[in-house]
C-alpha positions in Angstrom: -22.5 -8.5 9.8 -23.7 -6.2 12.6 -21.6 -3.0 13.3 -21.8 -3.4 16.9 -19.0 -6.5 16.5 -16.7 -4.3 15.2 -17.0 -1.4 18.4 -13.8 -2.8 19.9 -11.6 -2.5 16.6 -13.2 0.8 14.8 -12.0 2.5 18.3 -9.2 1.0 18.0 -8.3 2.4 14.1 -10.0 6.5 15.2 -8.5 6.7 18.6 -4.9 4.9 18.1 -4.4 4.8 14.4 -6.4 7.6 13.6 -5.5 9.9 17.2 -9.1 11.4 16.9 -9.4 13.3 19.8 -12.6 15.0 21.0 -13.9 17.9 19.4 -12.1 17.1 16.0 -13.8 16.6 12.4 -13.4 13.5 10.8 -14.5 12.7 7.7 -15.0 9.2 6.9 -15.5 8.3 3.1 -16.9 5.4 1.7 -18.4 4.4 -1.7 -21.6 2.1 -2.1 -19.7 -1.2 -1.5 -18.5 0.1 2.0 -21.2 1.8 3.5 -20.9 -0.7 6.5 -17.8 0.1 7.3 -18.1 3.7 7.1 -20.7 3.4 9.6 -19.1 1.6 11.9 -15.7 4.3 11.8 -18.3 7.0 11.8 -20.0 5.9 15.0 -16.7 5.0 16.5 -15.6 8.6 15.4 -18.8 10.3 17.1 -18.3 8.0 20.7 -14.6 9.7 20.8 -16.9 12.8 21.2 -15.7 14.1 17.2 -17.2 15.6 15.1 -17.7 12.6 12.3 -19.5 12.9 9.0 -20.0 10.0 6.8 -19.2 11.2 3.0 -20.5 8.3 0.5 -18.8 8.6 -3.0 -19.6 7.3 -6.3 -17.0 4.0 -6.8 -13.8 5.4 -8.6 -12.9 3.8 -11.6 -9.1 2.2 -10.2 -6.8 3.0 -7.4 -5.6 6.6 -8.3 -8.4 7.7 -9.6 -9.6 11.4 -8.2 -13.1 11.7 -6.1 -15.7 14.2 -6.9 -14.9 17.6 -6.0 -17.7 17.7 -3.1 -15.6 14.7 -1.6 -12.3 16.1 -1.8 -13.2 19.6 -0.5 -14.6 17.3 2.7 -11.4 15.6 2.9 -9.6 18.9 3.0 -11.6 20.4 5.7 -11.3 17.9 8.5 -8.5 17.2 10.9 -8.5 13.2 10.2 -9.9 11.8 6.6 -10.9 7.8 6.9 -10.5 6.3 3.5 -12.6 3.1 3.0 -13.5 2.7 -0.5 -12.7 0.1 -2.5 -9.9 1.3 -4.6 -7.0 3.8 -3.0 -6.8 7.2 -2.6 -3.4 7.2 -1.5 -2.2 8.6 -5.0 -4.3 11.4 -5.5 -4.2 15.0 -5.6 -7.2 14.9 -3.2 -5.4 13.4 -0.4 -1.8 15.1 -1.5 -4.2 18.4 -0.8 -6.0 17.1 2.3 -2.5 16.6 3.9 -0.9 19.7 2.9 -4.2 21.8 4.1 -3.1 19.8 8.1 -5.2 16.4 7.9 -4.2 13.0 8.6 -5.2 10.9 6.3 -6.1 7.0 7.1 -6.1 4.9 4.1 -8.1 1.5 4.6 -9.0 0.8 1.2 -10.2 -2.7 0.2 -10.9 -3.6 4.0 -13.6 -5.5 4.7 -15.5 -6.0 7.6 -14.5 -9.3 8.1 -10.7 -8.3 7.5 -11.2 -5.9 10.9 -12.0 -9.3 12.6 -9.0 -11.5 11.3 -6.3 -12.0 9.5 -3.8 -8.7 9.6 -5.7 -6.5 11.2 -5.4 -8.6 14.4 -1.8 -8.5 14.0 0.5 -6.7 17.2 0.9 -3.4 15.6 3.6 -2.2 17.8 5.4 -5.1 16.4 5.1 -4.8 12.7 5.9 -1.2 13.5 9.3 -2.5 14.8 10.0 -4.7 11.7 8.7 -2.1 9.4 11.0 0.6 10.4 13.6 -2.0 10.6 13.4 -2.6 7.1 12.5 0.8 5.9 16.4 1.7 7.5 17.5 -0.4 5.6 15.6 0.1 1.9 16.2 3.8 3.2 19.9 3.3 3.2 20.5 1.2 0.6 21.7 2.2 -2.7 21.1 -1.0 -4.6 18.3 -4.0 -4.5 17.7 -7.1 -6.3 15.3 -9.5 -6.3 14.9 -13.3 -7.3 12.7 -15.9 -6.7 11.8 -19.3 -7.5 9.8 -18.5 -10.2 12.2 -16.7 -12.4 12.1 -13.3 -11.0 16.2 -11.6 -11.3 15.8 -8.1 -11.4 18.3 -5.4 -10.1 17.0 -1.4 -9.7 19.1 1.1 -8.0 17.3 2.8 -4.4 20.0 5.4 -4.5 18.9 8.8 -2.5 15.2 7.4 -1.9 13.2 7.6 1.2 11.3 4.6 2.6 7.7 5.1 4.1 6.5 2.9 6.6 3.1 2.0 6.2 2.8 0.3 10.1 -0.6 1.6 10.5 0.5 4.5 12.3 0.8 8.6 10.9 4.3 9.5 9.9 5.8 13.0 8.3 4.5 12.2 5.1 1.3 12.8 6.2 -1.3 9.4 5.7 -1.4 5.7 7.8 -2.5 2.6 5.7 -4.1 0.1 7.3 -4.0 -3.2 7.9 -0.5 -2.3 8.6 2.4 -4.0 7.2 5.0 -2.6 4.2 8.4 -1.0 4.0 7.7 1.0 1.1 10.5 2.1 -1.2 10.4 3.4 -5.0 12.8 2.4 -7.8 14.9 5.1 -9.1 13.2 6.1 -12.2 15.2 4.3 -15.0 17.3 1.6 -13.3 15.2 -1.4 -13.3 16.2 -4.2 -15.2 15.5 -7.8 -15.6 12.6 -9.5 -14.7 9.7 -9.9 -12.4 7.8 -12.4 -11.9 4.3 -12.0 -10.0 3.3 -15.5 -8.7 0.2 -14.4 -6.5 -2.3 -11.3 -6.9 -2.3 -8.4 -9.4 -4.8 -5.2 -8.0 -8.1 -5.5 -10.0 -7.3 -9.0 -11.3 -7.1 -10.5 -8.3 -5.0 -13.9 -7.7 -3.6 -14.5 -11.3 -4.1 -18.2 -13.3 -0.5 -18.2 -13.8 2.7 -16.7 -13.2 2.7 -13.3 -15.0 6.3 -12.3 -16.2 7.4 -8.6 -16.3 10.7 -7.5 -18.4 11.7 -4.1 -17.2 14.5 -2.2 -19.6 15.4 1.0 -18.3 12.5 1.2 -15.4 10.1 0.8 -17.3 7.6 -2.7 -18.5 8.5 -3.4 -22.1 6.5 -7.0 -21.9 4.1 -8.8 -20.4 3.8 -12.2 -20.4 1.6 -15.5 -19.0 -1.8 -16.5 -18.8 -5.5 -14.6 -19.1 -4.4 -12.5 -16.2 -1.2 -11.6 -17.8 -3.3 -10.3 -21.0 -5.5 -8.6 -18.6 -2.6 -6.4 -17.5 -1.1 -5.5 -20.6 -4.7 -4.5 -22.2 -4.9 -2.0 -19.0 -1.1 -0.6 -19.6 -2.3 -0.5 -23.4 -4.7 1.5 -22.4 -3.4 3.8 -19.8 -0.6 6.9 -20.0 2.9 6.9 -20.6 3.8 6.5 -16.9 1.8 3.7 -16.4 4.4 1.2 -16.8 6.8 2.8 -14.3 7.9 0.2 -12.2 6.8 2.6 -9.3 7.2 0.3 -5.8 9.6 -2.0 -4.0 7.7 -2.7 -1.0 8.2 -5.9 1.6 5.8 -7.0 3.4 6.2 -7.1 7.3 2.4 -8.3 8.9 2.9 -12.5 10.0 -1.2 -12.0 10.6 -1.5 -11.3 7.1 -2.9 -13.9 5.1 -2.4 -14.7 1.4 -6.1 -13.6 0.1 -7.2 -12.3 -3.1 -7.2 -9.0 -1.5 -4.6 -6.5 -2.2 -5.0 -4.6 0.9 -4.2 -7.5 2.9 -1.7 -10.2 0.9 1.1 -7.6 0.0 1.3 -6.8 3.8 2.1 -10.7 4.3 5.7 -11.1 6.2 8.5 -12.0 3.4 6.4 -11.4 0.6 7.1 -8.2 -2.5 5.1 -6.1 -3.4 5.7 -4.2 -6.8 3.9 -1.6 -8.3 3.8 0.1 -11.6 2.7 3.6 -12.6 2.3 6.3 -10.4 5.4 7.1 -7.3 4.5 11.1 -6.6 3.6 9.8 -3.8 6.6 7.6 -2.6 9.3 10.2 -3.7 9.5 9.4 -6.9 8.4 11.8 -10.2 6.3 10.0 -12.6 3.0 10.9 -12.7 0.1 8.4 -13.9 -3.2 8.3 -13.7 -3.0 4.1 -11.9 -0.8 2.7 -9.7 -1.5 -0.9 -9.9 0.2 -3.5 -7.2 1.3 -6.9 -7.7 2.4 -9.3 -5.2 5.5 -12.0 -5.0 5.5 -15.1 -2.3 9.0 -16.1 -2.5 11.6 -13.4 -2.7 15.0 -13.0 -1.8 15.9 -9.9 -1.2 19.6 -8.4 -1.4 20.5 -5.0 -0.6 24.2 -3.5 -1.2 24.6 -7.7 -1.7 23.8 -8.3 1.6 20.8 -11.2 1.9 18.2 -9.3 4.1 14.9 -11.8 3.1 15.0 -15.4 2.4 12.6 -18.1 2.1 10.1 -15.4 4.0 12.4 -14.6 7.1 14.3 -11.2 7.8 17.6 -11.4 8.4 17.6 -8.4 11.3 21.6 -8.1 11.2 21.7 -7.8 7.5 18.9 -5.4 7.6 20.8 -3.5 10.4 24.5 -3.9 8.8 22.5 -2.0 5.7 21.1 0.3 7.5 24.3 1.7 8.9 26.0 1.6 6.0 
């Protein structure tokens, strides 16, 4: 696909998402796999009369995993940082550093140039940022959550004392946007999880899983997986990986109706009404384990509850139960 049929949206992403304004340095960073992309931001930077730079890194081994140094000192200099590689950089000490050094950071990881095009990124941002923040007052305020669905999922995990970060595509006090827009992001109290979850749709580096993978969480943490060929795929990379990698890190709705139920992580846990879960890292969501993955997984049927009030059901927000949460 030609670059020049994305003009209109890569504005869109440095100039309203991004709030490039002239004479600023923006790094955009890509690895081989997203070259086109980070061309297209890169020109879109440089006609917003910035200073943009094109950094290509090697591919990272998973989401969480640290660029070179070269990158990351690139990252640090520049007022806005364009992340388009394939896997995240969201929970990295390169980004952590790039935003405490003054830059906003856009995360777009796992876009694709058709993704810019359709699907969530031709969503109404301002209104996803409404239902976003709705729900983030709510996870915000909220000291308990359970979940359930259809397939078996019953798990309870306290959100006592956390913040909620909403990822609507826009930059907040924490420092980063995501884009395509769409979660209320919240992170388990380290400990309290209990039950079961069980992930119907998409598992990050897996991709949509052959059956129903089942989670049992004691004490926060994933003490079994269970399923098919992408359930053993899983556990072999929590086998693997540290101690904090079965953290049940993220309770995260998704608020995007453009969204569509892809393969794609960056896209189907955005979805409106679905969950998306994540283990391992949450230093970056206010939580305090440290790992070196944090690995998403995505529900299509939750119900929600919060302080036993029903806020999601059968993919629909209840916006009085979100705001009778909210003020306590």
């Amino acid at each position: 696909m030609r670059e020049l049929e994305y003009a209109e949206v890569t504005r869109r992403v440095v100039e309203r998402m991004g709030e490039l304004t002239p004479d600023e340095e923006a790094v955009v960073v890509a690895d081989p796999g997203t070259v086109e992309l980070g061309r297209a931001l890169t020109r879109a930077a440089r006609a917003a009369d910035a200073d943009g730079t094109l950094a290509i890194a090697p591919r990272l081994d998973g989401h969480g995993s640290e660029p070179v140094a070269s990158v990351a000192a690139a990252m640090t200099a520049a007022d806005v940082v364009f992340v388009v590689t394939e896997h995240s950089l969201a929970h990295t000490a390169a980004r952590k550093e790039a935003v405490a050094n003054g830059a906003r950071v856009a995360i777009l990881r796992g876009v694709t140039p058709e993704m810019l095009v359709e699907g969530a990124m031709t969503a109404d941002f301002d209104a996803v940022r409404e239902t976003t923040g709705l729900v983030c007052d709510a996870l915000a305020a909220a000291s308990d959550a359970r979940v359930t669905s259809p397939e078996g999922t019953d798990a309870r995990m306290s959100l006592d004392g956390r913040p909620s970060f909403p990822l609507d595509g826009f930059f907040h006090d924490y420092g980063f946007s995501n884009l395509p827009p769409g979660l209320a992001v919240s992170s388990p109290v380290e400990g309290s999880a209990e039950g079961r979850i069980v992930v119907d749709h998409a598992v990050d580096g897996i991709g949509m899983v052959d059956e129903p993978v089942e989670l049992d969480l004691e004490a926060g943490r994933v003490v079994e997986v269970r399923g098919g060929s992408s359930a053993a795929t899983l556990r072999e990379t929590l086998d693997g990986a540290d101690d904090g990698a079965r953290n049940l890190a993220e309770f995260a709705p998704g608020t995007n109706p453009a969204a569509r139920l892809t393969p794609n992580l960056a896209e189907c846990k955005k979805r409106l009404g679905v969950l998306d879960v994540a283990l391992g890292d949450n230093t970056s969501i206010g939580g305090t384990v440290k790992s070196g993955i944090h690995v998403d997984a995505v529900l299509t049927r939750p119900t929600i509850e919060l302080d036993g009030r029903t806020v999601l059901a059968d993919g629909t927000y209840d916006e009085d139960a979100l705001r009778a949460v909210a003020e306590g």
